[in-house]
Structure formats: structure tokens, C-alpha cells
N, C-alpha and C positions, 0 to 999 in steps of 0.2 A: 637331522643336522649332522655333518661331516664332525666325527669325533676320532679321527683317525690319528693315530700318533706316528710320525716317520723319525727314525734314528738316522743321523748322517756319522756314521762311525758305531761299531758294535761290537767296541774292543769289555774288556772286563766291568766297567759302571754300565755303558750301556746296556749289556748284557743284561744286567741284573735288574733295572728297571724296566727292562723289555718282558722279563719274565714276571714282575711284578703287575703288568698292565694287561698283559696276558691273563693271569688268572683273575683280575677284574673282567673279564670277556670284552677289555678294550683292541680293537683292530690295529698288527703293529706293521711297521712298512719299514724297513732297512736298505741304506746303501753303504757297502765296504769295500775297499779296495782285496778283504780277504774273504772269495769266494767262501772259503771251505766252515765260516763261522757262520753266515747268512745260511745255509742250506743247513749248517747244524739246527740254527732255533726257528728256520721256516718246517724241520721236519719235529720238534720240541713243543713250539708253540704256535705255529702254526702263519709267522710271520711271514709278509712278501716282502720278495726281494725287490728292489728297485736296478738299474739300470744306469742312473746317474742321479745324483744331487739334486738338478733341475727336476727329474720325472718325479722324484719324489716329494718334492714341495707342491709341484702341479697336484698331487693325491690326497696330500695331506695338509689338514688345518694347523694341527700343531706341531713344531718342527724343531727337534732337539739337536743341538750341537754336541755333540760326544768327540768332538777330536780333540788332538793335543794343540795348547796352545799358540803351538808355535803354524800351525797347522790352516788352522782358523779363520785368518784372515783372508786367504786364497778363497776356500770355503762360500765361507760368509757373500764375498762379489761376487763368483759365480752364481749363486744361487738370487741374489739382489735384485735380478728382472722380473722374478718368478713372485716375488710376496708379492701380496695384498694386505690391505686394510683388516681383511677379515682371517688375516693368517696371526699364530703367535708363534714368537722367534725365542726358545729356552737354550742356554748355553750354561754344561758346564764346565767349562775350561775355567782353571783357577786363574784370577790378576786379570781377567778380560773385563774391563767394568761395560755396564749398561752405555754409557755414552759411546763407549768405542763401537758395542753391534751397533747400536742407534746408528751410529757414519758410517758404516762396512753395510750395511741394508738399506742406507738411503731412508730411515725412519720411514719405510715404508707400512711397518707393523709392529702394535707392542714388540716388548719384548722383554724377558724374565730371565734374572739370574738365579742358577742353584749350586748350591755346592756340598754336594754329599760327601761320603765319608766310606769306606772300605769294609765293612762291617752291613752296608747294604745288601752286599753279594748272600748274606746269607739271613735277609729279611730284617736286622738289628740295626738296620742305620742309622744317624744322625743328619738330617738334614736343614741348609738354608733357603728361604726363597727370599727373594726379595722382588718385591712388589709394589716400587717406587716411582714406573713408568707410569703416569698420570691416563696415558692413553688405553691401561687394561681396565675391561668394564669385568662386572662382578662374574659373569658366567665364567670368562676364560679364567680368572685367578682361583676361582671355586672349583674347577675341573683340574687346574695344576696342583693347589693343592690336595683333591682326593688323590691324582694320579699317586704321590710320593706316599702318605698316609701309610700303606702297607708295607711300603718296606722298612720302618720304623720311626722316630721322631721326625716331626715339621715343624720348624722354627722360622715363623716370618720375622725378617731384623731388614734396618736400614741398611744401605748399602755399605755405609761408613764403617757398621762395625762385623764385614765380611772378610776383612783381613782378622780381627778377632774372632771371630768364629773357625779360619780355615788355621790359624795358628794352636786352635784348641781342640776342633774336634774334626776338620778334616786330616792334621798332622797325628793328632792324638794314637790312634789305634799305634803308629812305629814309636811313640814313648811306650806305651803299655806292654807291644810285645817286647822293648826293649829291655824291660825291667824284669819281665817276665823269665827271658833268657836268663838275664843275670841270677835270681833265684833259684832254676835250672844247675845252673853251673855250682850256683854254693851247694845245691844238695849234694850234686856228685862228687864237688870238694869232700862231704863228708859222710863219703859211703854209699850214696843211692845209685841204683842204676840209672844210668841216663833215661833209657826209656821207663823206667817207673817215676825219676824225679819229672818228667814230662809231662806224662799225667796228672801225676800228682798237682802241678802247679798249674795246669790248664784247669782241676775241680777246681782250686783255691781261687783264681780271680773268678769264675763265673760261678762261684756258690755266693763269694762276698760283693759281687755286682750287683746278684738278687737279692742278697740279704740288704744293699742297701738302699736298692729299688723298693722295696717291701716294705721297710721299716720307718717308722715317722722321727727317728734320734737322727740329729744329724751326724755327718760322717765324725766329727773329732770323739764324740759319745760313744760311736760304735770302735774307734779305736781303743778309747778308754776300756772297754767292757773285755777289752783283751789284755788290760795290760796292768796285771797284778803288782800288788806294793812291793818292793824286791826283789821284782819277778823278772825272769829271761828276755817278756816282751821290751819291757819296760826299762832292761839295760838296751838291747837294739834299737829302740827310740832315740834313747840318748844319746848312743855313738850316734845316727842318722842329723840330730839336732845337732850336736858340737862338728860334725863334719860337713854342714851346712847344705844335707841333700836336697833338705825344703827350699831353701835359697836357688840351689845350682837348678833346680827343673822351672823356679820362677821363671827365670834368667833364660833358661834355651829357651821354653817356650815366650817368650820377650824377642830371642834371637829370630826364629821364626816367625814373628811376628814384622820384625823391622825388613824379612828379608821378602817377605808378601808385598809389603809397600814397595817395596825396591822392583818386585815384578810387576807390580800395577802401574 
């Protein structure tokens, strides 16, 4: 049976699940407007180039959307004569819901939404499927999600709450590196070398990511376990609580949240 995966776009996600499907020894088929990326992971991983949209659907059963959103729809119709019944149509372009490929393919074939996270590129991602189109039977949703499986979390959720998920952990990683900087710049306020406060702050979140991956106390416990009675941690808490940081990162990501619906 045709397990063939085609990527239409093979910019930075596609990339990275190309390469993750890849070393499953799944067969991958690319079309790009940028020659010089197709010939990178055709000599990488061994991927074929396609020719157009069209030739690529014609080869392959399953058939991931990797363009920009804005992009998509153009896409989506040319390619629309080419499905079948027996094709699945995976998109992930943020705010494009199921209903809208449903009308841009003429519900000619399921069709799955995903929505990963940037942290895939290097096999740690976070991802969505959703799984709501009544018409995917169990092999196709069972093969989409082994495809993701490897490059890190699979979270199947309702569609509804995919604006919460891309508000948390598709947005997620630019809070993380955000804060991250900021800790950067306080060291070098006080002494560190840039490039050693860099370091330094890149062990610190991925020692305490694993530490809290690993450990069965939840996070406010493992905060605790750091924050001695009159102790240094435990004045920076305090200023963080009376200057409302916990509030102010509710509240963005909120904003993000409100501003997802606003794309969808």
C-alpha cells in the first residue's frame, strides 16, 4: 500500500518532519518553489523532488500542507482535481481550520490538522493533531500519528481548543527564549560574560526542563525546593509576585490567544 508522504512547501517544519520520516524509512516526495532546499534533503535524506503540486498528489497518498498561510488557499484548488477518496489532506498552517480545507479540496479526502511547534527541528516538539473529520478511518489517523511520534509529543485535542494549544505551545518556545534573553542580559548586568552568561542560561532551562520532566513533585514543589526561608530565591519570587510577572505572562499569552481567533 502507497505510504508515500509528499510535502508541498520545505521550508524549516517541513524540513524537519521530512527528516523525521526519513529516518522511519518512510518514502518522502517534495515540491518548492526553492530548488536549492529540495536537492539539499533529496541528497540528506534521500527525498524526491516533485515538479509541481499536481505530480505530487498524483504519487502520494498522504499530502502535507507546509505553506504559509496566506499561501494555502491558491495551493489547496490547484491541487483539488488531483485528490481522491483514498488520499489524506494534513495542513499545517496556523488559523486554517478543517472546514475551510474541507471547501478549498472540495471534501474530496479526509483531512487533518496539525500544529507543531519549533523545537521539532531538533526532535523535542510539541505537537497537535486533530482528528475530528469523521471521514478518517483508523489506518490513516494511526499512520499520522506514528508519523509525528518521533519528533516529540502527540497531543490529539478537539479542534476548538487549537487556538489553546497554538497560543501555549506553538507560541511558547519565543516566551521561553524570551525570558531566557532577559536572564542573559541580568547576568551580564552583573559581571558575566555574555558568552559565558549564554551558556550558562541555556544548562539552566534544559537541566530544569529535565528535572521537571523526571520528577513526580509538581512544578510549584520544585520551585519551593529552591527557595530557602530568607533566602535570595525567595526575595526574587517576591519582587516577580508583587510586580505581577505571573499575571503579565497569563494575560500575553490570553493575548495570543484572542489574537489566534482573530486569525481563524
Amino acid at each position: 500500500m502507497n505510504r508515500s508522504v509528499g510535502f508541498i512547501g520545505v521550508g524549516n517544519m517541513g524540513t524537519a518532519i521530512i527528516k523525521g520520516l526519513a529516518a522511519q524509512k518512510i518514502a518522502v516526495h517534495g515540491c518548492d518553489l526553492n530548488k536549492a532546499n529540495l536537492d539539499a534533503l533529496a541528497a540528506e535524506v534521500g527525498l524526491k523532488a516533485e515538479a509541481s503540486p499536481k505530480d505530487l498528489v498524483r504519487a502520494c497518498r498522504y499530502v502535507i500542507l507546509a505553506v504559509k498561510p496566506q499561501h494555502l488557499a491558491a495551493v489547496v484548488e490547484e491541487i483539488a482535481p488531483e485528490l481522491t477518496p483514498g488520499h489524506c489532506l494534513m495542513s499545517i498552517a496556523a488559523g486554517v481550520t478543517q472546514d475551510k480545507l474541507r471547501t478549498l479540496s472540495g471534501n474530496r479526502c479526509p483531512v487533518v490538522r496539525i500544529m507543531p511547534n519549533t523545537p521539532a527541528l531538533v526532535g523535542a516538539g510539541v505537537f497537535a493533531l486533530c482528528f475530528d473529520d469523521k471521514s478518517l478511518d483508523d489506518e490513516r489517523r494511526d499512520f499520522v500519528r506514528a508519523m509525528h511520534a518521533p519528533l516529540g509529543q502527540v497531543h490529539e485535542l478537539p479542534e476548538k481548543l487549537f487556538d489553546a494549544f497554538t497560543s501555549v505551545a506553538g507560541c511558547g518556545p519565543a516566551y521561553v527564549f524570551y525570558v531566557m534573553d532577559a536572564i542573559v542580559e541580568a547576568g551580564v548586568n552583573l559581571g558575566l560574560p555574555r558568552a559565558q552568561s549564554t551558556q550558562i542560561v541555556k544548562a539552566l532551562f534544559s537541566g530544569s526542563a529535565k528535572l521537571a520532566e523526571e520528577s513526580d513533585l509538581h512544578l510549584s514543589e520544585l520551585r519551593e525546593m529552591v527557595s530557602s526561608p530568607a533566602g535570595s530565591t525567595i526575595r526574587a519570587i517576591i519582587h516577580m509576585e508583587r510586580t505581577a510577572v505571573r499575571g503579565n505572562i497569563i494575560d500575553a499569552v490570553g493575548e495570543a490567544f484572542d489574537r489566534n481567533v482573530e486569525l481563524g
